[in-house]
PyMOL CGO cylinders between C-alpha atoms (Angstrom):
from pymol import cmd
from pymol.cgo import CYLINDER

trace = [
    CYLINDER, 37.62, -2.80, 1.15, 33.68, -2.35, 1.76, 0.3, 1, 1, 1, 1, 1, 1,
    CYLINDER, 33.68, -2.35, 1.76, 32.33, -2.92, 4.63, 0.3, 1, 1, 1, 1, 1, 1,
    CYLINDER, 32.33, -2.92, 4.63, 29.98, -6.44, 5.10, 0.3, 1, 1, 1, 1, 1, 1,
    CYLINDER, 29.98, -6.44, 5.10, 26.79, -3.92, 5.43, 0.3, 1, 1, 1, 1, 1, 1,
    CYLINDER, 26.79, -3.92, 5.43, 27.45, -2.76, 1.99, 0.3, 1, 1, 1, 1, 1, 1,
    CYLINDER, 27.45, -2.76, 1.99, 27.87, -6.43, 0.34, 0.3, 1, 1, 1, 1, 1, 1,
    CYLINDER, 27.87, -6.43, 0.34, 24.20, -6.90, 1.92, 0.3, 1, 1, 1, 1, 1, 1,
    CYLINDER, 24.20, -6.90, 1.92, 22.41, -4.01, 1.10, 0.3, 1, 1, 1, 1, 1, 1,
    CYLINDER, 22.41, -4.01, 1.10, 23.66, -4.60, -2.70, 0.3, 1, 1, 1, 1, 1, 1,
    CYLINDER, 23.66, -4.60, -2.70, 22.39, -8.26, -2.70, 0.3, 1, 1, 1, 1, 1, 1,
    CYLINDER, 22.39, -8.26, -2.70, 18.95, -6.71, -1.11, 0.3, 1, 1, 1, 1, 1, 1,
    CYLINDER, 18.95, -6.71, -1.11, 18.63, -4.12, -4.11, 0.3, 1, 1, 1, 1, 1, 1,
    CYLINDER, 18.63, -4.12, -4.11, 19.68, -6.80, -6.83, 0.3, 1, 1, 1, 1, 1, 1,
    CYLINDER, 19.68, -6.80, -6.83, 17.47, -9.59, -5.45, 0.3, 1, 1, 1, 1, 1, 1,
    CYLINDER, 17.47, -9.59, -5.45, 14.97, -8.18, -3.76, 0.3, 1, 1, 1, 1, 1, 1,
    CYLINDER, 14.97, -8.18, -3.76, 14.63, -4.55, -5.07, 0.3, 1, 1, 1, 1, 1, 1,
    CYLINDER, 14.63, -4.55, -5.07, 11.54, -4.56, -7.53, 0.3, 1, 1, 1, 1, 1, 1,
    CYLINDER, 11.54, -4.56, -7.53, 9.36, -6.85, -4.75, 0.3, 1, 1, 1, 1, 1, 1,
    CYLINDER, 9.36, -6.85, -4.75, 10.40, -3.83, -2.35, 0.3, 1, 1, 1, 1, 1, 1,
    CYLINDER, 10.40, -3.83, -2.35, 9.06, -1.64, -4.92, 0.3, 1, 1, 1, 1, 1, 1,
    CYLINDER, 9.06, -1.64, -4.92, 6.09, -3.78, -5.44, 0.3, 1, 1, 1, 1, 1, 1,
    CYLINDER, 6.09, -3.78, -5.44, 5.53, -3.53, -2.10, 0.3, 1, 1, 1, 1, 1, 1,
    CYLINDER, 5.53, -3.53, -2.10, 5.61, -0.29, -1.51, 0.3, 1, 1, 1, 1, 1, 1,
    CYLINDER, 5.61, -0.29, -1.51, 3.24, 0.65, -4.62, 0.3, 1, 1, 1, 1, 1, 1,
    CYLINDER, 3.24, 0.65, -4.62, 0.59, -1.35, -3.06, 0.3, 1, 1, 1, 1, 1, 1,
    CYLINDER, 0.59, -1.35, -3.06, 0.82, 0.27, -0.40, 0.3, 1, 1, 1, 1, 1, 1,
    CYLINDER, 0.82, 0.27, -0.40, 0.87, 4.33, -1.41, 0.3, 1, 1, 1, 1, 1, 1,
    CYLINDER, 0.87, 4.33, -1.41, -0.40, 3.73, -4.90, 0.3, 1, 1, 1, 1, 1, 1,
    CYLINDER, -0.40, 3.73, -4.90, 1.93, 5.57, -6.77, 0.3, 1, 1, 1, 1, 1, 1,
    CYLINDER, 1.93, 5.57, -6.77, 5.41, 4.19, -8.66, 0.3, 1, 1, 1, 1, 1, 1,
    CYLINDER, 5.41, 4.19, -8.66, 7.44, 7.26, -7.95, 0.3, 1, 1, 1, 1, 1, 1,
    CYLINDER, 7.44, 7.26, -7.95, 6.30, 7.57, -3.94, 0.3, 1, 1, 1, 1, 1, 1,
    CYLINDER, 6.30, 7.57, -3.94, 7.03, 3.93, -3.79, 0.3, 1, 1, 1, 1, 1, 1,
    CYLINDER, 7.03, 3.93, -3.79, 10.61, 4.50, -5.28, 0.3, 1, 1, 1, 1, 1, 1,
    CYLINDER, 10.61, 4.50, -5.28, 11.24, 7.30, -3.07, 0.3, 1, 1, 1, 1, 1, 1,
    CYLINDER, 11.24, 7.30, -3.07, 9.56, 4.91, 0.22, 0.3, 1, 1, 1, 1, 1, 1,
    CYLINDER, 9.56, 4.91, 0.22, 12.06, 2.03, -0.85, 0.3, 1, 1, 1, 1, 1, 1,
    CYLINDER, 12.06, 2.03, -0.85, 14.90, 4.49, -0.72, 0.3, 1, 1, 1, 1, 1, 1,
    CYLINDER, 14.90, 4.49, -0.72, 13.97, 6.06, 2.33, 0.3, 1, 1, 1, 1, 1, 1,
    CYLINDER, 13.97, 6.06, 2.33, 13.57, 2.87, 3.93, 0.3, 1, 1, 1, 1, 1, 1,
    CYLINDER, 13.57, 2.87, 3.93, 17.18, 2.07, 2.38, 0.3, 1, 1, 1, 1, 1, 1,
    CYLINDER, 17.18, 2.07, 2.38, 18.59, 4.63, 3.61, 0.3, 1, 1, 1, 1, 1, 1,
    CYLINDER, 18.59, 4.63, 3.61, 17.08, 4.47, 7.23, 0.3, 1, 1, 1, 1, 1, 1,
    CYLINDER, 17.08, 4.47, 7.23, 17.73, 1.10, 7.68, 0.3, 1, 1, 1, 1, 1, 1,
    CYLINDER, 17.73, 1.10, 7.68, 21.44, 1.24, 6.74, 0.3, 1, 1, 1, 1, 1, 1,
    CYLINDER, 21.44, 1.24, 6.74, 21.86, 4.50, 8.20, 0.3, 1, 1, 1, 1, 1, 1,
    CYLINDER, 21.86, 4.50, 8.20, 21.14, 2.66, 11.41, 0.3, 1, 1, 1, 1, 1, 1,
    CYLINDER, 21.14, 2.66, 11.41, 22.26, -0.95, 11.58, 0.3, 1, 1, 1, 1, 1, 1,
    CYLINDER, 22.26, -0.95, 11.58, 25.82, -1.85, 10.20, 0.3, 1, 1, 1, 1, 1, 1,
    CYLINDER, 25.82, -1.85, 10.20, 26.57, -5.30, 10.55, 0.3, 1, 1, 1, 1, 1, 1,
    CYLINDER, 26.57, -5.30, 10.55, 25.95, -8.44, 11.83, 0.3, 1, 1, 1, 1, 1, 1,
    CYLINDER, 25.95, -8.44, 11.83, 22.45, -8.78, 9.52, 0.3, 1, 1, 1, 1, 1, 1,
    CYLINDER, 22.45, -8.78, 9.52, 22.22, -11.12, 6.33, 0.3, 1, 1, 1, 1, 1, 1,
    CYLINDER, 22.22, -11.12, 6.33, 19.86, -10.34, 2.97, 0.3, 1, 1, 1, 1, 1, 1,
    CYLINDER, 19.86, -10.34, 2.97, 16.85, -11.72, 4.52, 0.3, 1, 1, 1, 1, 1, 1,
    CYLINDER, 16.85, -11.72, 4.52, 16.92, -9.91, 7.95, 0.3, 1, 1, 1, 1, 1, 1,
    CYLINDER, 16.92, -9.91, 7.95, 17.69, -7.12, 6.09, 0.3, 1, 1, 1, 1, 1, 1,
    CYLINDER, 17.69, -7.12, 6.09, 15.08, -6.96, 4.28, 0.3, 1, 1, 1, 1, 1, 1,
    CYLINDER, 15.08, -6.96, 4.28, 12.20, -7.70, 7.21, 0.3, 1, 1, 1, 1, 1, 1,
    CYLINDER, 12.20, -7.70, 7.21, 13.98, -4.31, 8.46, 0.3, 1, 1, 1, 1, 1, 1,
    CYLINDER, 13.98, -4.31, 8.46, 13.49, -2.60, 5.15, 0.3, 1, 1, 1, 1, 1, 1,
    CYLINDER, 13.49, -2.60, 5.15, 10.03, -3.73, 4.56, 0.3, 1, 1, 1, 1, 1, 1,
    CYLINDER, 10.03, -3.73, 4.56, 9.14, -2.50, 8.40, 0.3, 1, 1, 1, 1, 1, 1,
    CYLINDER, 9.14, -2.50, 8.40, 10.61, 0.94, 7.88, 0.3, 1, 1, 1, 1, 1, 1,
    CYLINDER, 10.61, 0.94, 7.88, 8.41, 1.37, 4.44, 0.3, 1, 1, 1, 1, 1, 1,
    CYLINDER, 8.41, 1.37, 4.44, 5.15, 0.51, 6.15, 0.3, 1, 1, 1, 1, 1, 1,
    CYLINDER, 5.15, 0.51, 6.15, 6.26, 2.79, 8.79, 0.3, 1, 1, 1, 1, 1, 1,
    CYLINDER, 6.26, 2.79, 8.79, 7.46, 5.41, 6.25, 0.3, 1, 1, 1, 1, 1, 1,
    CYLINDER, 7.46, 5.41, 6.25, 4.29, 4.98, 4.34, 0.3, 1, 1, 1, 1, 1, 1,
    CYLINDER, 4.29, 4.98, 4.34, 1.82, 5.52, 7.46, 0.3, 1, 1, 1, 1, 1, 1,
    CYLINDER, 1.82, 5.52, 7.46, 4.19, 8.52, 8.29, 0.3, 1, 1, 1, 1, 1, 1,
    CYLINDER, 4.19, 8.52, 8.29, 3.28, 10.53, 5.28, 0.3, 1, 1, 1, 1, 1, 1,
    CYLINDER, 3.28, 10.53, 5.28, -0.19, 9.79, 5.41, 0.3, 1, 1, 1, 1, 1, 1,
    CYLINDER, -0.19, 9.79, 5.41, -0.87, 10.71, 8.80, 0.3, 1, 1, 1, 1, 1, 1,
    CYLINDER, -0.87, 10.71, 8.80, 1.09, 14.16, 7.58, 0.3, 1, 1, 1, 1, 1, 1,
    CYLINDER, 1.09, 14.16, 7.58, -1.17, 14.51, 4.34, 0.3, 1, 1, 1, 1, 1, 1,
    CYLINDER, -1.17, 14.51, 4.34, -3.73, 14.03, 6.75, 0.3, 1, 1, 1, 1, 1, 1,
    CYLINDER, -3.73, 14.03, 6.75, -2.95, 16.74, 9.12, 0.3, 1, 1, 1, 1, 1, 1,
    CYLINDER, -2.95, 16.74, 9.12, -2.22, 18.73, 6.67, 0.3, 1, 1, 1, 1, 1, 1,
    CYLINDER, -2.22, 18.73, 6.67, -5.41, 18.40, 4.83, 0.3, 1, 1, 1, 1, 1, 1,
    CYLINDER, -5.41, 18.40, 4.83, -7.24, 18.91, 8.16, 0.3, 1, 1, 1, 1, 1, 1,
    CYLINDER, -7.24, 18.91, 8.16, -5.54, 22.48, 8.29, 0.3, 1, 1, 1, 1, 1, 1,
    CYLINDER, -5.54, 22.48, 8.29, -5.34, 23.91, 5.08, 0.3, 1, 1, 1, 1, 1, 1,
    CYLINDER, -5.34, 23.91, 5.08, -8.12, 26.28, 3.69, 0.3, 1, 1, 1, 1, 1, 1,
    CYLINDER, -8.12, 26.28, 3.69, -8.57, 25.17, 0.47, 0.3, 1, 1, 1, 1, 1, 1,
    CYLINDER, -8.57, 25.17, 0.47, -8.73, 21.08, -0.58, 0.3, 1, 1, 1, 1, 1, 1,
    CYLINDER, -8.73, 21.08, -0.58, -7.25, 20.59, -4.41, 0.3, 1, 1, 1, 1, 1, 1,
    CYLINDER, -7.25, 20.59, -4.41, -7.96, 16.79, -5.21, 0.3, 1, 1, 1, 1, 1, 1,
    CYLINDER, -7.96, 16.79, -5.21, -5.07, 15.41, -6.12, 0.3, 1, 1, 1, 1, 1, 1,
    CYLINDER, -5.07, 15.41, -6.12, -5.43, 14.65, -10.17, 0.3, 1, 1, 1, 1, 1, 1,
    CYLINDER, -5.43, 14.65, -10.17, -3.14, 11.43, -10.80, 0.3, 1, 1, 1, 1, 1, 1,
    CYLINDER, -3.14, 11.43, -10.80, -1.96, 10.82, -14.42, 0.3, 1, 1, 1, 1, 1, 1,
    CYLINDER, -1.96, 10.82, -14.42, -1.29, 7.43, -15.61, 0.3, 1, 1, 1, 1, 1, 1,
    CYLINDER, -1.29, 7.43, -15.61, 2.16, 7.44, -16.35, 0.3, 1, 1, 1, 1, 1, 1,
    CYLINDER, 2.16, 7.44, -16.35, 1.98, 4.81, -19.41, 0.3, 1, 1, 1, 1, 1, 1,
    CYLINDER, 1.98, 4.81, -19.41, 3.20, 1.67, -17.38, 0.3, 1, 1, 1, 1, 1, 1,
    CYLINDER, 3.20, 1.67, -17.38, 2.76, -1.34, -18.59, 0.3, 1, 1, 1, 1, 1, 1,
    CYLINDER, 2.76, -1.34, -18.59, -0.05, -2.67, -15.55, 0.3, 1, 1, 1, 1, 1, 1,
    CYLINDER, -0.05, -2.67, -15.55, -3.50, -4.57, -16.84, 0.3, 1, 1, 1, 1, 1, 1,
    CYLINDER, -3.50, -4.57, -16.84, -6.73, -2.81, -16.22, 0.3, 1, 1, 1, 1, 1, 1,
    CYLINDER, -6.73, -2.81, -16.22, -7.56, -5.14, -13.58, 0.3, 1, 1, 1, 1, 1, 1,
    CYLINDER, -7.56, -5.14, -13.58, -4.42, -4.37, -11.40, 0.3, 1, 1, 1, 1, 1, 1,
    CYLINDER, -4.42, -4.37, -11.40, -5.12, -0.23, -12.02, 0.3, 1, 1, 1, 1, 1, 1,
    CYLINDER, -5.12, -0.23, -12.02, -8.53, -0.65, -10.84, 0.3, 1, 1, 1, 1, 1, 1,
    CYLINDER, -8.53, -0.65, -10.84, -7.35, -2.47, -7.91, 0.3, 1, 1, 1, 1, 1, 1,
    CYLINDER, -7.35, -2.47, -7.91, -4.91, 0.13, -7.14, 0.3, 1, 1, 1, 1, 1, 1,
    CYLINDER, -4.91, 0.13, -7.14, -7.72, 2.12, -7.85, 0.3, 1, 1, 1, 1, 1, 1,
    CYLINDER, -7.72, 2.12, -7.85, -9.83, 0.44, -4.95, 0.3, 1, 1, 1, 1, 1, 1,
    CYLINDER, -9.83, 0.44, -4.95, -6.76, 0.12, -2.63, 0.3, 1, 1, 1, 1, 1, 1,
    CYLINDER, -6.76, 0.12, -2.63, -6.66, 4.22, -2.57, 0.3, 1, 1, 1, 1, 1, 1,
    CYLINDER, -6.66, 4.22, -2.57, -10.09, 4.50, -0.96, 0.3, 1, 1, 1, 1, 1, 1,
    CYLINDER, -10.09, 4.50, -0.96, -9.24, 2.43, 1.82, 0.3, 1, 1, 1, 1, 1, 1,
    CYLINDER, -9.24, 2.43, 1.82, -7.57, 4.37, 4.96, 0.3, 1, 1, 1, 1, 1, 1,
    CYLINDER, -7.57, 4.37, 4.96, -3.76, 4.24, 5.56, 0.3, 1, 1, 1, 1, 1, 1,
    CYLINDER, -3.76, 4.24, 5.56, -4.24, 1.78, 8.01, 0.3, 1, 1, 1, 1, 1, 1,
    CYLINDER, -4.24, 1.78, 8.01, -6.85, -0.72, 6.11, 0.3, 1, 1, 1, 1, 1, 1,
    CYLINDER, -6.85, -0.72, 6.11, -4.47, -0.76, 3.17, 0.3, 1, 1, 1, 1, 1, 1,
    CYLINDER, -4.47, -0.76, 3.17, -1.46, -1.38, 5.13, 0.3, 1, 1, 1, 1, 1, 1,
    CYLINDER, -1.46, -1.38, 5.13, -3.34, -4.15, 6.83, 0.3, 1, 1, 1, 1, 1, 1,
    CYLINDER, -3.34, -4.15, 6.83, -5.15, -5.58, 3.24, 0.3, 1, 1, 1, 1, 1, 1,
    CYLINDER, -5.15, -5.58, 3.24, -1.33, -5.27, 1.72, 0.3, 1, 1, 1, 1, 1, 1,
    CYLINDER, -1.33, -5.27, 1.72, 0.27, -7.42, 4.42, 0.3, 1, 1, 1, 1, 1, 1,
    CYLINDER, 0.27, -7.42, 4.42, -2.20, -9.79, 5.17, 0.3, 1, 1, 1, 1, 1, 1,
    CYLINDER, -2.20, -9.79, 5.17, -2.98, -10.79, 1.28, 0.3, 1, 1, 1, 1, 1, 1,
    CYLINDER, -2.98, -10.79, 1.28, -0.18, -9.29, -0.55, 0.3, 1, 1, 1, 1, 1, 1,
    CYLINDER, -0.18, -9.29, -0.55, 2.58, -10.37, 1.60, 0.3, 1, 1, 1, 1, 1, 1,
    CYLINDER, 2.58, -10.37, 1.60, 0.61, -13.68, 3.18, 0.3, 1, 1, 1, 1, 1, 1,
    CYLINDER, 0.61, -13.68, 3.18, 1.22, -12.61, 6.87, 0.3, 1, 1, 1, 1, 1, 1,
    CYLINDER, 1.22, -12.61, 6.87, -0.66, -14.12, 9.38, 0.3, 1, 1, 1, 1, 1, 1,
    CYLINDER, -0.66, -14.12, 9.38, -3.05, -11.44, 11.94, 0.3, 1, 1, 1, 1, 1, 1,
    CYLINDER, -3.05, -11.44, 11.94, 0.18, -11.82, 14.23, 0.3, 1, 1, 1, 1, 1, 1,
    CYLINDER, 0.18, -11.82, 14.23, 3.05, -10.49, 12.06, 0.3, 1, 1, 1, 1, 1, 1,
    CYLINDER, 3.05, -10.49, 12.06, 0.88, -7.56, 10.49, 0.3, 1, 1, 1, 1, 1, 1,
    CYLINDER, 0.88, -7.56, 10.49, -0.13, -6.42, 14.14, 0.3, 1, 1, 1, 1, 1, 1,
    CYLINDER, -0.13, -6.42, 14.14, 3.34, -6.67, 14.93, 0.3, 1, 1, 1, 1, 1, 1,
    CYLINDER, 3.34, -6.67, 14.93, 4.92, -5.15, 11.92, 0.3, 1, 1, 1, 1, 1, 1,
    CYLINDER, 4.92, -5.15, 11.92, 2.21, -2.22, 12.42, 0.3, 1, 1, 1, 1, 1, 1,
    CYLINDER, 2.21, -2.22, 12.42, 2.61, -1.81, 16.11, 0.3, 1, 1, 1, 1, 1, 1,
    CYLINDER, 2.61, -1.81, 16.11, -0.65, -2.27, 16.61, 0.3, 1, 1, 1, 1, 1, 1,
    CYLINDER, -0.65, -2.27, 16.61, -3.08, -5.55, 18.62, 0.3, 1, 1, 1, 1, 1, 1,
    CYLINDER, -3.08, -5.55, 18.62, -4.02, -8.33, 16.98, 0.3, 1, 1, 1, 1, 1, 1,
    CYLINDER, -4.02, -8.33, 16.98, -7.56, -7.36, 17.31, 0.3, 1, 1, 1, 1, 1, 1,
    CYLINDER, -7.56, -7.36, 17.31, -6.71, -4.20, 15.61, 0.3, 1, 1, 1, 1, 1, 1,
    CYLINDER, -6.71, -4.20, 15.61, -5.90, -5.67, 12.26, 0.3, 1, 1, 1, 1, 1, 1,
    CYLINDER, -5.90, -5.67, 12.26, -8.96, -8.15, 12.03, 0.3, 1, 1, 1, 1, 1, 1,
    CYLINDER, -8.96, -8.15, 12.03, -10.80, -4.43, 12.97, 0.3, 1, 1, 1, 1, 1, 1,
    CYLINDER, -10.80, -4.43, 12.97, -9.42, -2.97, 10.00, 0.3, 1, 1, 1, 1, 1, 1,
    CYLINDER, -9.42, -2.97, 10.00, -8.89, -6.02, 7.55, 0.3, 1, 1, 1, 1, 1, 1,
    CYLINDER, -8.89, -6.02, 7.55, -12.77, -6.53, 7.84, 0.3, 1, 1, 1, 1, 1, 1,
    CYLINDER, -12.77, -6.53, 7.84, -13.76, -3.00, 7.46, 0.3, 1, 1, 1, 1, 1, 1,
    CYLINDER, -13.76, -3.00, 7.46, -11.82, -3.12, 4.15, 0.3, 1, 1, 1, 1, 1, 1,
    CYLINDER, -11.82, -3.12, 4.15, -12.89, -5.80, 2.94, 0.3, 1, 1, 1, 1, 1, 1,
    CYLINDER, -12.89, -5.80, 2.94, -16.16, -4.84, 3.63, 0.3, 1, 1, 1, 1, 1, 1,
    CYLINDER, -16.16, -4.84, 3.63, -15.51, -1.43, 1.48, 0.3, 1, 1, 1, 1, 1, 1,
    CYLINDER, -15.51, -1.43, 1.48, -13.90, -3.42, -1.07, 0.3, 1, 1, 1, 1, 1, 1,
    CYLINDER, -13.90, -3.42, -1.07, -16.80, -6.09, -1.61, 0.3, 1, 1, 1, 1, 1, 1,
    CYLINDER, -16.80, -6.09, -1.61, -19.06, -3.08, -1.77, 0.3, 1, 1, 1, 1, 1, 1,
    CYLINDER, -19.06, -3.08, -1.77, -16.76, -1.01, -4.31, 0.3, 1, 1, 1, 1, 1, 1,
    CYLINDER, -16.76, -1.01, -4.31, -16.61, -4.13, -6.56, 0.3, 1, 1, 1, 1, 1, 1,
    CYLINDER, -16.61, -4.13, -6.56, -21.26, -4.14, -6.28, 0.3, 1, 1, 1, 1, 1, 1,
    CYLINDER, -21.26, -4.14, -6.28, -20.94, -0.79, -7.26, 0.3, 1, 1, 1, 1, 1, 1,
    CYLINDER, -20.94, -0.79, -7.26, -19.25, -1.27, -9.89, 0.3, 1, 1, 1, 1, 1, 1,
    CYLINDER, -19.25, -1.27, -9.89, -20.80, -4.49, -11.37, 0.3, 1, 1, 1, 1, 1, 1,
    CYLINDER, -20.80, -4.49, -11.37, -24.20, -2.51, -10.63, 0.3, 1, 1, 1, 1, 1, 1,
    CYLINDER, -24.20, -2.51, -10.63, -23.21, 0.93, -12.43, 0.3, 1, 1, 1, 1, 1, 1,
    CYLINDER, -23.21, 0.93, -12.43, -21.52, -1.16, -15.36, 0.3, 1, 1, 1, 1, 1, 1,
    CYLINDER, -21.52, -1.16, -15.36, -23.38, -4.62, -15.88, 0.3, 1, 1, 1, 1, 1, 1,
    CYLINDER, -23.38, -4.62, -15.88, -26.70, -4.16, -17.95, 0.3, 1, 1, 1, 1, 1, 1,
    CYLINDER, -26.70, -4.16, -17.95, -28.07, -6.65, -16.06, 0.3, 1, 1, 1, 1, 1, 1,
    CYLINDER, -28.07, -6.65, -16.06, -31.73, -6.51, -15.07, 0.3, 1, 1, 1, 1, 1, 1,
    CYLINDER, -31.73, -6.51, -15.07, -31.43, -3.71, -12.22, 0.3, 1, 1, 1, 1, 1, 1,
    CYLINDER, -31.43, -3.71, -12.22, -29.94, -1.06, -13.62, 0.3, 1, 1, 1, 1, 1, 1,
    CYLINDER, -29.94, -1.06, -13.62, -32.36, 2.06, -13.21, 0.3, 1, 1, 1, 1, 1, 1,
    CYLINDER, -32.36, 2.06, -13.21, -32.04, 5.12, -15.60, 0.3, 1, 1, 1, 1, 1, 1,
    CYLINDER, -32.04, 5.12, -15.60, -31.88, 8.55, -14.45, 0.3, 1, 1, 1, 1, 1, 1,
    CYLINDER, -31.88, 8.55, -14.45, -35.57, 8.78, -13.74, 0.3, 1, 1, 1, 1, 1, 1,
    CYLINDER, -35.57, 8.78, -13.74, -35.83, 5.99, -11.14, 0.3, 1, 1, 1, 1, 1, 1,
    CYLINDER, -35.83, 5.99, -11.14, -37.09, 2.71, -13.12, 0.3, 1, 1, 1, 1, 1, 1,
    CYLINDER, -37.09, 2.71, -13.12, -35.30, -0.51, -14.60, 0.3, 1, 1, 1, 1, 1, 1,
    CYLINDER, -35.30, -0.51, -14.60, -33.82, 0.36, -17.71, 0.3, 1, 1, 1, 1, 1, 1,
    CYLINDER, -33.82, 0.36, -17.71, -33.15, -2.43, -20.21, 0.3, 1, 1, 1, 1, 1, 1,
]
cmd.load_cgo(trace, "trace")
């Protein structure tokens, strides 16, 4: 007979699996790293606690040990790129999914942003969490989030200017020599 730790973390992957994965691709950007997050978190998480947890607590654990997971590896990629002689960007391939334009230039945006602004932009608008339960499911103060929330958003709104700017043909666009090209 399984175990009652087993009957939950089956419900969790049936009903709650691909918002996990959601979740976790907002947050790292990538399909496969977000599979490999949500498993890790999985595995973590049940490695850990047993029993005496439903579906829903469950899966505030899960979600907790991706963000942590996910701010793990960055601070590693990080270190890592702080060290190492020779930077190679990192040349992402669209793998054919099936997302809009509009939610792969989001994505898009989402990458510039630090570890920590995207983890804070993901909880607070993605998952609808108030300052409180980001700081808390972070680690970090209260003050700390609205820090980095604004700073994003502040990158963000000036991304999206950029963009209408460079792509519009609206009256100030300047060709290559300097003046207002029409």
């Amino acid at each position: 007979m399984a175990a009652h730790w087993e009957h939950v973390v089956t419900r969790l992957v049936a009903e709650r699996g691909p918002a996990l994965t959601r979740y976790a691709a907002l947050l790292c950007g990538d399909d496969e790293e977000a599979r490999d997050l949500v498993q890790d978190a999985l595995a973590a998480t049940f490695g850990r606690l047993r029993n005496g947890f439903e579906v829903e607590q469950a899966e505030a654990y899960v979600r907790r040990a991706i963000a942590n997971r996910f701010l793990d590896r960055a601070r590693r990629r990080q270190r890592w790129q702080r060290i190492r002689p020779l930077v190679v960007p990192h040349e992402r391939l669209d793998s054919g999914s099936t997302r809009t334009g509009a939610h792969l230039d989001m994505a898009a945006r989402l990458e510039r942003l630090s570890p920590r602004e995207r983890a804070c932009i993901v909880l607070r608008y993605y998952e609808d969490r108030s300052v409180d339960e980001t700081a808390r499911e972070l680690g970090i103060a209260p003050g700390s989030v609205k820090r980095y929330v604004s700073d994003a958003m502040g990158k963000l709104r000036t991304q999206l200017a950029d963009e209408e700017s460079g792509s519009g043909g609206g009256p100030h666009r300047r060709d290559a020599s300097g003046r207002e090209a029409r």
